[in-house]
SEVEXTOR-61736 format. One record per residue (C-alpha): residue number from 1; x negated, y negated, z; residue in one letter. Coordinates in Angstrom, 2 decimals, m for minus. Layout:
NUM|X|Y|Z|A $
...
END
This chain:
1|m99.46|m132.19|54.12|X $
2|m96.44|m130.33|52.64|X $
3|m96.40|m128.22|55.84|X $
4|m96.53|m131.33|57.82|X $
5|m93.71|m132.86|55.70|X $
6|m91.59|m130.15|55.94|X $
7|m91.96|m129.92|60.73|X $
8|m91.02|m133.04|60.45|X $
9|m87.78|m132.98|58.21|X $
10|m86.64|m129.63|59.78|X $
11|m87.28|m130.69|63.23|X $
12|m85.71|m133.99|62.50|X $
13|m82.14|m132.05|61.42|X $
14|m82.47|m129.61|64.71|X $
15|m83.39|m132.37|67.18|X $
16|m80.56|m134.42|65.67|X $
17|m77.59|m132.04|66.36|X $
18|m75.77|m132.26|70.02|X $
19|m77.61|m130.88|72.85|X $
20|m77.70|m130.51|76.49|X $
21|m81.23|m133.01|76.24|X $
22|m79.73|m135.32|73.73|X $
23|m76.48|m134.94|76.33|X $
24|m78.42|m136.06|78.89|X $
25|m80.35|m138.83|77.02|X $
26|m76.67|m140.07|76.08|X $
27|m75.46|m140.26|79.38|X $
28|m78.22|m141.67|81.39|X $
29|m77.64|m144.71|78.23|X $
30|m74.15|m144.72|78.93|X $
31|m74.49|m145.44|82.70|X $
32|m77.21|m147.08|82.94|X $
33|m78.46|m148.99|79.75|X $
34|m80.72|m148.15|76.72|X $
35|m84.12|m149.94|79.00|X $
36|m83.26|m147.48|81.86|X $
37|m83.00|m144.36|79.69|X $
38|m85.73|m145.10|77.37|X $
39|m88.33|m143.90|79.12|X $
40|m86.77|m140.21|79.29|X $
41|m87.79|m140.30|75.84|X $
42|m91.27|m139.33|77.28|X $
43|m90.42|m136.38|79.56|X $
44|m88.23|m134.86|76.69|X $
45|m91.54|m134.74|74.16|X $
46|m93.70|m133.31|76.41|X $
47|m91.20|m129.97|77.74|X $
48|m91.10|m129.67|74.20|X $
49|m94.43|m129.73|73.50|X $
50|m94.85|m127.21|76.68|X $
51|m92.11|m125.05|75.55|X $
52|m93.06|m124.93|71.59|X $
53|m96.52|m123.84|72.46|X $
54|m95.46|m121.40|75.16|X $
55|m93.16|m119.63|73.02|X $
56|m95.69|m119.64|70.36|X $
57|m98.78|m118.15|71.92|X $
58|m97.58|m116.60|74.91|X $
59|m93.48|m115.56|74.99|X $
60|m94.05|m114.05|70.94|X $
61|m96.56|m111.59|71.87|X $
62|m94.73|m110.82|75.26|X $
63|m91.84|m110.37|73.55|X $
64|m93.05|m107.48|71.13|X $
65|m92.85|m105.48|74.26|X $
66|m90.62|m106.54|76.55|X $
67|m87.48|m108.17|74.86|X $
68|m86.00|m108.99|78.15|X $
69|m88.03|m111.77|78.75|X $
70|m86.05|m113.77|76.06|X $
71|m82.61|m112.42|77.57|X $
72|m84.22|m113.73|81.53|X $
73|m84.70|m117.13|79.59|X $
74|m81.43|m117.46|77.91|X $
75|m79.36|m116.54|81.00|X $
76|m81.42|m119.06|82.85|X $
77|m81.04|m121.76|80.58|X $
78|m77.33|m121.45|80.30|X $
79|m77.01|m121.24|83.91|X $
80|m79.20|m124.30|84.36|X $
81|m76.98|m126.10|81.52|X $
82|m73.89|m125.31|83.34|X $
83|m74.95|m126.88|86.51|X $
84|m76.00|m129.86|84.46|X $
85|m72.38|m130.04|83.20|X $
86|m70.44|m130.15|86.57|X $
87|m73.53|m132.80|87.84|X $
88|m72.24|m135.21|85.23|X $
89|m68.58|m134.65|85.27|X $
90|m69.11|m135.56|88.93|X $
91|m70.48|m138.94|87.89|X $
92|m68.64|m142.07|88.36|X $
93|m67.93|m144.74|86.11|X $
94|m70.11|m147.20|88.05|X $
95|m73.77|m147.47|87.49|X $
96|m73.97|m148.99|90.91|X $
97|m73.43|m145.78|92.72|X $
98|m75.11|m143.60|90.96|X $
99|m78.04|m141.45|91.45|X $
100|m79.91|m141.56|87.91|X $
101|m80.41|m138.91|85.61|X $
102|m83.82|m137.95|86.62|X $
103|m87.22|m137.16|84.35|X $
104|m87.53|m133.89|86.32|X $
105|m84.09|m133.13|85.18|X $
106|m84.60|m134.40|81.86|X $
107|m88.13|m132.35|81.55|X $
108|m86.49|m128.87|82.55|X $
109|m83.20|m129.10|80.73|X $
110|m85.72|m129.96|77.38|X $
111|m87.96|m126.80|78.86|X $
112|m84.83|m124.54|78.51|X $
113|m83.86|m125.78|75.82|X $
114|m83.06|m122.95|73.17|X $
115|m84.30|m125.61|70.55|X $
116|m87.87|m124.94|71.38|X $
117|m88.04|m121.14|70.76|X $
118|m86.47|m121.94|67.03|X $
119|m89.11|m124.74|66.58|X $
120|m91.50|m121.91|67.61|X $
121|m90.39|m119.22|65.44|X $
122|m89.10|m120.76|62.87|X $
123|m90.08|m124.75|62.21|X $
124|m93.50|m124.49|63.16|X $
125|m96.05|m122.25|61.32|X $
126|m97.71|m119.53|62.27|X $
127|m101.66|m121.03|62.03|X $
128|m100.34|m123.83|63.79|X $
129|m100.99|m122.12|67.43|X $
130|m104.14|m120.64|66.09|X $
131|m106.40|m123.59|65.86|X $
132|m106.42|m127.09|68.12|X $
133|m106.74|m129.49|64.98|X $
134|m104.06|m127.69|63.26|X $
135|m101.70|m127.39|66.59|X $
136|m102.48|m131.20|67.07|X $
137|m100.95|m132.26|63.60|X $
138|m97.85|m130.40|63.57|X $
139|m97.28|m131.25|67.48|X $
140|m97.69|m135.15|66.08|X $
141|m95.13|m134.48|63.15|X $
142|m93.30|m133.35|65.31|X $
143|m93.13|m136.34|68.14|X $
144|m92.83|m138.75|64.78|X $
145|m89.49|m136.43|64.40|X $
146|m88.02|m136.62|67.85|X $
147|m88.80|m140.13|68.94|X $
148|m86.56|m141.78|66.48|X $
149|m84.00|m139.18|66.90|X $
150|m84.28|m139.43|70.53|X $
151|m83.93|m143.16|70.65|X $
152|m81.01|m143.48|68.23|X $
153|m78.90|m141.03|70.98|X $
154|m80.11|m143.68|74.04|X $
155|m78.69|m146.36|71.43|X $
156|m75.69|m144.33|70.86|X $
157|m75.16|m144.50|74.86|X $
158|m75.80|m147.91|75.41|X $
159|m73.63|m149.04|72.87|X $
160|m70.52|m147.66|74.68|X $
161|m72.25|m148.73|78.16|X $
162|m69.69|m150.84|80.36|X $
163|m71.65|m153.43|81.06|X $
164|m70.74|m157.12|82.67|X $
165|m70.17|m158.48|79.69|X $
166|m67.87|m156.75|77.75|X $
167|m65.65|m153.86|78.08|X $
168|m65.92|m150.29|75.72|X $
169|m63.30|m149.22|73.96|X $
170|m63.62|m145.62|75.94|X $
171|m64.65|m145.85|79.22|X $
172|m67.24|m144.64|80.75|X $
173|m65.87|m142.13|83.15|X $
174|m64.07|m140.62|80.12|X $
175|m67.65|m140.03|77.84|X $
176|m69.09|m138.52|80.98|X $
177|m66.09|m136.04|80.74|X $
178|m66.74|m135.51|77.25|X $
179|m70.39|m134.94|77.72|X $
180|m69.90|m132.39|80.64|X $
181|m67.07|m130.51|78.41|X $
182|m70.31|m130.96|75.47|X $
183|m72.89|m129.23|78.05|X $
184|m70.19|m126.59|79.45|X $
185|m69.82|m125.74|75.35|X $
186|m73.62|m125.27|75.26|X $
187|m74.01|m123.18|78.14|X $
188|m71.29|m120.56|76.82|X $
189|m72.89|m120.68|73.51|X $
190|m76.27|m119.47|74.89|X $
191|m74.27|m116.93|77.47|X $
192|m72.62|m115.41|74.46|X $
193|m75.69|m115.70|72.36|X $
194|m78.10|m113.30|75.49|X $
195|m74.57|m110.97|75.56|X $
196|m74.83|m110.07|71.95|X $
197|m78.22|m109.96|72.29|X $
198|m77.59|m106.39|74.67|X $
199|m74.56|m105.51|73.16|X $
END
């Protein structure tokens, strides 16, 4: 129970802090409302769930000998974040003609995601990937974690979404900017991180 307790608190604090996922999960609220976005939510938890157990049984061992798988993923991920960014800073204010941000988009940006290789190595214990029951209770603390967190960034969104209605304080076209500057900021971030890693 304690180990339970404590996936869920930690993962809670990671899955809260910006992101190119919780980026995209903001954006797709912002343009095109919280019932639109929502069901993201989905696609997000299970790349995670993908990508957690990957790293844990697979990528770990891999990695003991050949450390340049994890530099391959990093340099992929930041150049997949990157292309993310100039996507939405491409975006215009209006939903109307706009394609959606799109659940395969959603699914591989969470896939990349450096997040998942520190809830691997670090969040989620060891005998977790060992056994099925045990894997299936920490994978559930840690979906109890992320929904909430998930759907308070969608709410975040829609509450600056220009609808018919009313009219946001920032606009629309503006927040896009911001998130695309957010997502260029992550993709340097891992860049630098897979440099330092050689260097």
């Amino acid at each position: 129970m304690a180990e339970l307790l404590s996936i869920f608190s930690v993962s809670g604090l990671i899955l809260a802090m910006p992101g190119p996922t919780n980026t995209l999960l903001f954006s797709s609220s912002l343009m095109r409302g919280f019932g639109a976005s929502a069901p993201l939510i989905a696609m997000e938890l299970a790349a995670y769930v993908v990508a957690i157990s990957a790293w844990g049984v697979i990528l770990q061992r891999l990695m003991a000998q050949h450390a340049w798988i994890a530099l391959a993923l990093k340099v992929l991920a930041a150049l997949y974040v990157a292309w993310l960014a100039t996507k939405i800073w491409r975006f215009q204010s209006s939903p109307a003609v706009q394609p959606a941000i799109s659940r395969r988009q959603v699914f591989t940006t969470t896939l990349l995601n450096p997040k998942a290789f520190l809830f691997a190595t670090f969040v989620m214990p060891q005998n977790v990937f060992a056994s099925p029951t045990l894997w299936a209770a920490g994978m559930g603390a840690f979906a109890a974690a992320l929904v909430p967190v998930s759907v308070g960034w969608c709410l975040l969104g829609c509450s600056l979404h220009s609808g018919r209605h009313h009219r946001p304080l920032i606009p629309a076209h503006v927040m896009l900017r911001g998130a695309a500057i957010a997502l260029c900021g992550f993709s340097l971030s891992i860049f630098y991180d897979a440099i330092r890693a050689v260097a």
